[in-house]
C-alpha positions in Angstrom: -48.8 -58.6 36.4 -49.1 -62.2 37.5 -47.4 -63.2 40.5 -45.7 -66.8 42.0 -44.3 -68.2 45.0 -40.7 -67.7 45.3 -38.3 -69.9 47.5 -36.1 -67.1 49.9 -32.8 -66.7 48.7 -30.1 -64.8 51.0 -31.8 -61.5 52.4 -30.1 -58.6 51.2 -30.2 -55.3 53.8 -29.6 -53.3 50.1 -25.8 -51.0 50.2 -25.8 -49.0 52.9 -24.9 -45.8 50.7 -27.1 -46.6 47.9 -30.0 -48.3 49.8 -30.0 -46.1 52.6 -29.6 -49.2 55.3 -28.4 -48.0 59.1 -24.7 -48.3 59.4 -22.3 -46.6 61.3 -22.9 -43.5 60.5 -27.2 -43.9 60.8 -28.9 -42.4 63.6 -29.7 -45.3 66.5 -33.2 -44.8 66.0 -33.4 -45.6 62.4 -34.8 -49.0 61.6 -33.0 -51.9 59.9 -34.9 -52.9 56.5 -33.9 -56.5 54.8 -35.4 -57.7 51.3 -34.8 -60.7 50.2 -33.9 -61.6 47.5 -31.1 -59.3 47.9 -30.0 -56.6 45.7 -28.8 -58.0 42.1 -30.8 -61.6 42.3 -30.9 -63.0 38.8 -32.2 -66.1 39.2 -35.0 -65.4 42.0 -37.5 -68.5 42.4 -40.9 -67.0 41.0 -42.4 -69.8 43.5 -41.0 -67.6 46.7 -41.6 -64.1 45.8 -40.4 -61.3 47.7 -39.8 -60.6 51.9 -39.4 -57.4 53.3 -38.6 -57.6 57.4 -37.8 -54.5 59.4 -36.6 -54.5 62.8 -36.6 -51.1 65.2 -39.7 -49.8 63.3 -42.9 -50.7 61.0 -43.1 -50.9 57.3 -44.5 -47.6 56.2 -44.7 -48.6 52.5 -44.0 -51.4 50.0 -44.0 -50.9 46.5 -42.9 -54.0 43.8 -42.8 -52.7 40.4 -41.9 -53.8 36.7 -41.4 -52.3 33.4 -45.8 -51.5 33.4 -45.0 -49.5 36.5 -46.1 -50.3 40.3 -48.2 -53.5 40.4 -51.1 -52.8 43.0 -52.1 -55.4 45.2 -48.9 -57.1 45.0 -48.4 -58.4 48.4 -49.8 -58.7 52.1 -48.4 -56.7 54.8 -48.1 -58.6 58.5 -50.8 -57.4 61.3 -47.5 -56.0 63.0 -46.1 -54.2 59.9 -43.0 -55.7 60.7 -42.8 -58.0 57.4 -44.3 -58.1 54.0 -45.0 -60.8 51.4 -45.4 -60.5 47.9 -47.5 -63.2 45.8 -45.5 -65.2 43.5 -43.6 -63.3 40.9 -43.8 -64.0 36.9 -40.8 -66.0 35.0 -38.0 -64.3 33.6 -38.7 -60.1 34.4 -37.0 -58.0 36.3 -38.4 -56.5 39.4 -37.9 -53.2 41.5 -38.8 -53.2 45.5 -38.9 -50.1 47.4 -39.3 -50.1 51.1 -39.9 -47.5 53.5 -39.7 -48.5 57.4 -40.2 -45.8 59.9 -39.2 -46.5 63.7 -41.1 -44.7 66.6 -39.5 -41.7 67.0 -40.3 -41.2 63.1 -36.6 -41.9 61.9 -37.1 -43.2 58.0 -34.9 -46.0 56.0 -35.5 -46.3 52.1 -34.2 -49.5 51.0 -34.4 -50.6 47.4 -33.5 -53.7 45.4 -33.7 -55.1 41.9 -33.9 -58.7 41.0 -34.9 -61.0 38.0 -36.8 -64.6 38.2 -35.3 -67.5 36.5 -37.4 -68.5 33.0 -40.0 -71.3 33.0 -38.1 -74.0 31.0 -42.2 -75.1 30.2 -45.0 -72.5 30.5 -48.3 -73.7 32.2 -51.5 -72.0 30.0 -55.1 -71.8 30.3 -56.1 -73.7 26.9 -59.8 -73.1 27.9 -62.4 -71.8 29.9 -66.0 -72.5 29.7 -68.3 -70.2 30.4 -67.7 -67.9 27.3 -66.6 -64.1 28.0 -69.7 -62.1 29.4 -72.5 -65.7 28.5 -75.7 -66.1 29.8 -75.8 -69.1 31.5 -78.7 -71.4 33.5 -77.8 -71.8 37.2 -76.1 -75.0 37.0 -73.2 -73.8 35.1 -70.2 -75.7 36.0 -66.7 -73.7 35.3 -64.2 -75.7 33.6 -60.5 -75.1 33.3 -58.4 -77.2 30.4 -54.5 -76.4 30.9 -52.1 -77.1 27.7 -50.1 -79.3 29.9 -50.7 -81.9 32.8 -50.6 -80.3 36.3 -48.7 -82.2 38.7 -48.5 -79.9 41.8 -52.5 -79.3 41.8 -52.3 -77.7 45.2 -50.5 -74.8 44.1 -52.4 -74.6 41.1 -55.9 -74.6 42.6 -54.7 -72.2 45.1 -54.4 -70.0 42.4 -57.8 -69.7 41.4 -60.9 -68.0 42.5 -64.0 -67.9 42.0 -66.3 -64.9 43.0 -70.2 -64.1 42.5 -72.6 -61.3 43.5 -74.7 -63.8 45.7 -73.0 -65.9 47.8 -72.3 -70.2 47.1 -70.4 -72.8 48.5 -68.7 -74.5 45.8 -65.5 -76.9 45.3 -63.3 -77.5 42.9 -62.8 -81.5 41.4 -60.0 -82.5 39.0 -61.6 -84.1 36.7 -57.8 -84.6 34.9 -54.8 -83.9 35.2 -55.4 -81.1 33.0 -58.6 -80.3 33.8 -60.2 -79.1 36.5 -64.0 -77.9 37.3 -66.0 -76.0 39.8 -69.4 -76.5 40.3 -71.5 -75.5 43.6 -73.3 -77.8 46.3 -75.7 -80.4 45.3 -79.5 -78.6 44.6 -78.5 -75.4 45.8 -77.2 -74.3 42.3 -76.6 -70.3 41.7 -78.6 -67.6 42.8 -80.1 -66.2 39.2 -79.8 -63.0 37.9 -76.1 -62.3 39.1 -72.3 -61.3 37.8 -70.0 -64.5 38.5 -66.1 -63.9 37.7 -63.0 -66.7 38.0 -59.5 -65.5 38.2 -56.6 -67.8 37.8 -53.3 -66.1 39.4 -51.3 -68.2 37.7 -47.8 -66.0 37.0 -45.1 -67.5 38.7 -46.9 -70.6 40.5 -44.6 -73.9 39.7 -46.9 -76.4 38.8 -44.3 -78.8 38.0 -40.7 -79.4 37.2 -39.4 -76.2 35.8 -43.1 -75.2 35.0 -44.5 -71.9 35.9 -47.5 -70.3 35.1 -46.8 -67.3 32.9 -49.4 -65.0 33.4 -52.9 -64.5 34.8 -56.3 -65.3 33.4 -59.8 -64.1 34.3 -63.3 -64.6 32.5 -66.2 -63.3 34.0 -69.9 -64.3 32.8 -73.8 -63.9 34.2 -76.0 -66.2 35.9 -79.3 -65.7 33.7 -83.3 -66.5 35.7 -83.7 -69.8 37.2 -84.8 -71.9 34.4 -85.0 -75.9 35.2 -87.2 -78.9 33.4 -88.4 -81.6 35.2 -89.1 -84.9 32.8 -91.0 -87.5 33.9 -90.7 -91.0 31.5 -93.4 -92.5 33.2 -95.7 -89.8 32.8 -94.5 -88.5 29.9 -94.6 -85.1 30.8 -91.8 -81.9 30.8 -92.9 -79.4 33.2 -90.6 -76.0 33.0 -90.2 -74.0 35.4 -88.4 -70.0 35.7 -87.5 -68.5 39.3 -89.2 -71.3 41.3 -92.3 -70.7 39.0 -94.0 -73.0 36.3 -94.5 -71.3 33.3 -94.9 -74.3 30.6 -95.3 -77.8 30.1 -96.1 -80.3 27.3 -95.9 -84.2 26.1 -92.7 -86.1 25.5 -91.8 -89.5 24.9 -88.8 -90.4 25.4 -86.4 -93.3 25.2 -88.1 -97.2 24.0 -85.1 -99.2 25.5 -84.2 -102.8 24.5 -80.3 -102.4 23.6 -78.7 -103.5 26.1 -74.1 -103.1 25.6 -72.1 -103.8 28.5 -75.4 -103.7 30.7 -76.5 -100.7 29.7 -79.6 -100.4 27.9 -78.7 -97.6 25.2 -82.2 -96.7 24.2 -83.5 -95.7 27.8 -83.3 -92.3 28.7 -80.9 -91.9 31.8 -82.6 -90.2 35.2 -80.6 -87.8 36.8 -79.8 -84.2 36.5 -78.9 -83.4 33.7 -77.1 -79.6 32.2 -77.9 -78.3 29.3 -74.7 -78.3 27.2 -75.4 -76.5 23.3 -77.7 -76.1 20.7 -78.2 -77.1 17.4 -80.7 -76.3 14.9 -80.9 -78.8 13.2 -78.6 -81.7 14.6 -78.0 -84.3 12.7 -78.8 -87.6 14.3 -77.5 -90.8 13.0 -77.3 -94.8 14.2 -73.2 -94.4 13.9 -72.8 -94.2 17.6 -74.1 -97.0 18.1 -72.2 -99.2 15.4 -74.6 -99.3 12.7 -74.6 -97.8 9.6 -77.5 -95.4 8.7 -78.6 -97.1 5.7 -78.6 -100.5 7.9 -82.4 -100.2 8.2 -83.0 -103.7 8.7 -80.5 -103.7 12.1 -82.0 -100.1 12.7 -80.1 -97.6 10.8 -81.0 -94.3 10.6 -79.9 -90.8 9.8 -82.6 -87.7 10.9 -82.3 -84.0 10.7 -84.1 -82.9 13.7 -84.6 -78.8 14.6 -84.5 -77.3 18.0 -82.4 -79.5 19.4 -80.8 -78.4 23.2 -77.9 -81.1 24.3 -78.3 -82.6 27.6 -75.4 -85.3 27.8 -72.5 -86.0 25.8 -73.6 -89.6 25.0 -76.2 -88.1 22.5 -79.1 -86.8 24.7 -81.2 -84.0 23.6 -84.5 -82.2 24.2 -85.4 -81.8 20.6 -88.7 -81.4 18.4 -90.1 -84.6 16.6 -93.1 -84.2 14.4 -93.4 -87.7 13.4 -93.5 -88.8 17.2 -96.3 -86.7 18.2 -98.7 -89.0 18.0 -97.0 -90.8 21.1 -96.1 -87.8 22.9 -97.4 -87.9 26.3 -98.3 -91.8 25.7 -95.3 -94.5 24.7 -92.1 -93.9 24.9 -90.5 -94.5 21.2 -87.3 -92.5 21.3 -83.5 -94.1 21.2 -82.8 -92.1 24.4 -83.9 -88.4 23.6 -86.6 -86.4 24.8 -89.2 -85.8 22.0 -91.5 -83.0 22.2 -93.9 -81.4 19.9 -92.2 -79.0 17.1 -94.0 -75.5 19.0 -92.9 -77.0 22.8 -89.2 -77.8 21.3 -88.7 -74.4 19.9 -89.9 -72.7 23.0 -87.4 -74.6 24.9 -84.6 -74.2 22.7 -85.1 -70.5 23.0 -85.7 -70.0 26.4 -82.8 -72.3 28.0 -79.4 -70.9 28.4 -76.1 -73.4 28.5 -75.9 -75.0 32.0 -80.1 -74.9 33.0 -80.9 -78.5 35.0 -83.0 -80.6 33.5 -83.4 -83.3 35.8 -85.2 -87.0 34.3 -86.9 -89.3 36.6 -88.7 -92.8 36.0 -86.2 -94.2 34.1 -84.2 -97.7 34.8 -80.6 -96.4 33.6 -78.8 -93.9 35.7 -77.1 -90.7 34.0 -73.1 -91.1 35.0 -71.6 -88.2 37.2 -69.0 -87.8 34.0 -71.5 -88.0 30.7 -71.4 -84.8 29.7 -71.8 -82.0 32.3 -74.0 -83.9 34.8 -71.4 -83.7 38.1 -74.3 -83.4 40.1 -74.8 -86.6 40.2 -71.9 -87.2 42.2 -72.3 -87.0 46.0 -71.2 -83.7 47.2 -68.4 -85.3 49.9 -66.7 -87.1 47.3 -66.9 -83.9 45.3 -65.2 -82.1 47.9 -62.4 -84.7 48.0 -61.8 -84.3 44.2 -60.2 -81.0 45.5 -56.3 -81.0 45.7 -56.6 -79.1 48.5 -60.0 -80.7 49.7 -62.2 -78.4 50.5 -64.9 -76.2 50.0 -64.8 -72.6 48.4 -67.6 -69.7 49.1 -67.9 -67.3 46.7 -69.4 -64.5 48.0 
């Protein structure tokens, strides 16, 4: 079950017939046991959760349940065992609690309590997560969260969510939206390869705005694949790859001509930074549109390819991709309109070695890749990162 922070209502010590609470006619010794939300609550606050405080004794045992049965891990018990706090609860269900408190000379109180949280007026989902269930991925692999709705108390919201691998990282999280949020890890220290990575987002019962609770929890879980990264060079013309810290290929590219400038940025460069492998597409079709010109606009450079083996590397419409009638200035000119051209046998190794998220980091060229274009937050500096974070700070997932 999920669980949500609950604002305390009026503690409830449970009827001293049915709940077993000292009264007159309890032993001295026994302790006192108080839950609150008392006994009956219909409209608890998913937000506050559940208290159980005992004086005269220590908390023997705590048990929240629903109508699945007990929910394990529901809470965290004090150092003292004098108090004990659930996580939040989910929106309109009804609960049990059961307490046990047991005071020094071994005298036992049972106190038990039901209660019901109010119902989210809007429900806060998970629309998306990226990785895919159980994917592959390169070691860059950003996580990204899409919520249906915007988040307006972010803090409780990223709270909510961790993020845990095999080999430890430091990582943060950076709202890219108000309904987006992603985790990536420190600048060039990327993920160990060859490891299991999870996300959880504890989302039941955290208010994330205005009569909006999350309604349940999500988890995905994916692998980090072998170290794969390419290294481009568009003065030398040259991809070099490179698996676990070892070169294993490299061939002749040419890559983007430049002389279109918009806004003063010239389109037709290819833009250095590190780049993430996004997707693949075999064949992509590759057309002047996105620039404003119709394909069959030859004269003002139209054009419309079908290229194979192409691997995505920004969302502005950069690829690695095979380009048999370019081969002849592979590894000399660059003739491209911003993509990196390789021979046809090069591009179709790389397209089936790479997994979703490997770096390929461009140098040599003029025009700078944005932290935003595409999945290339690398390039923004790791402090401001950091401060992207609602709760601004950094997150290690080991």
């Amino acid at each position: 079950m999920a669980g949500v922070v609950i604002l305390l209502t009026a503690a409830c010590s449970g009827d001293e017939k049915a709940a077993g609470v000292a009264g007159e006619q309890a032993e001295a010794a026994a302790p006192q046991v108080t839950i609150a939300p008392g006994d009956g609550n219909t409209k608890a606050l998913p937000e506050a959760g559940v208290v159980v405080k005992t004086t005269g004794g220590t908390l023997e045992n705590v048990t929240l349940s629903w109508k699945n049965g007990p929910i394990s891990d529901a809470g965290t018990m004090s150092a003292d065992r004098t108090s004990w706090k659930s996580r939040t609860l989910r929106p309109d269900t009804k609960f049990q609690v059961s307490a046990v408190a047991v005071s020094p000379e071994g005298k036992r109180t049972t106190v038990n309590a039901s209660i019901a949280t109010l119902e989210a007026k809007q429900k806060l989902e998970i629309a998306d997560i990226i990785p895919r269930k159980g994917e592959k991925v390169g070691v860059g692999m950003p996580i990204t969260v899409t919520f249906n709705r915007d988040v307006d108390d972010k803090k409780a919201v990223e709270s909510a969510l961790q993020v845990k691998s095999s080999k430890p990282a430091t990582g943060a999280w950076y709202w890219v939206s108000d309904k987006q949020v992603v985790f990536r890890t420190k600048n060039g220290d990327y993920w160990k390869p060859n490891q299991k990575v999870s996300f959880e987002a504890d989302l039941a019962g955290v208010k994330s705005g205005k009569g909006t609770y999350g309604t349940r929890d999500v988890g995905r879980a994916f692998r980090i694949g072998d170290s794969h990264i390419l290294k481009v060079s568009t003065k030398t013309k040259k991809a070099v790859a490179y698996e676990n810290g070892k070169k294993v290929r490299s061939w002749p590219i040419s890559a983007g001509k430049g002389g279109r400038v918009v806004n003063g940025v010239d389109t037709y460069l290819t833009s250095s930074g590190v780049h993430l492998t996004m997707g693949k597409e075999n064949p992509a079709i590759m057309t002047s549109e996105w620039m404003g010109v119709d394909p069959e606009d030859k004269a003002n450079g139209g054009y419309r390819e079908v290229i194979p083996y192409a691997v995505r590397i920004s969302q502005s419409g950069e690829y690695v991709h095979s380009m048999a009638s370019t081969v002849w200035a592979q590894g000399e000119q660059n003739v491209s309109h911003g993509c990196v051209n390789s021979p046809p046998k090069d591009a179709r190794w790389f397209y089936n070695w790479s997994y979703r998220g490997d770096p390929v980091i461009i140098t040599g060229s003029k025009r700078k890749l944005d932290w935003n274009n595409g999945w290339s937050y690398y390039e923004m500096s790791w402090d401001k990162w950091v401060k992207g974070s609602a709760l601004n700070r950094t997150v290690t997932t080991g």
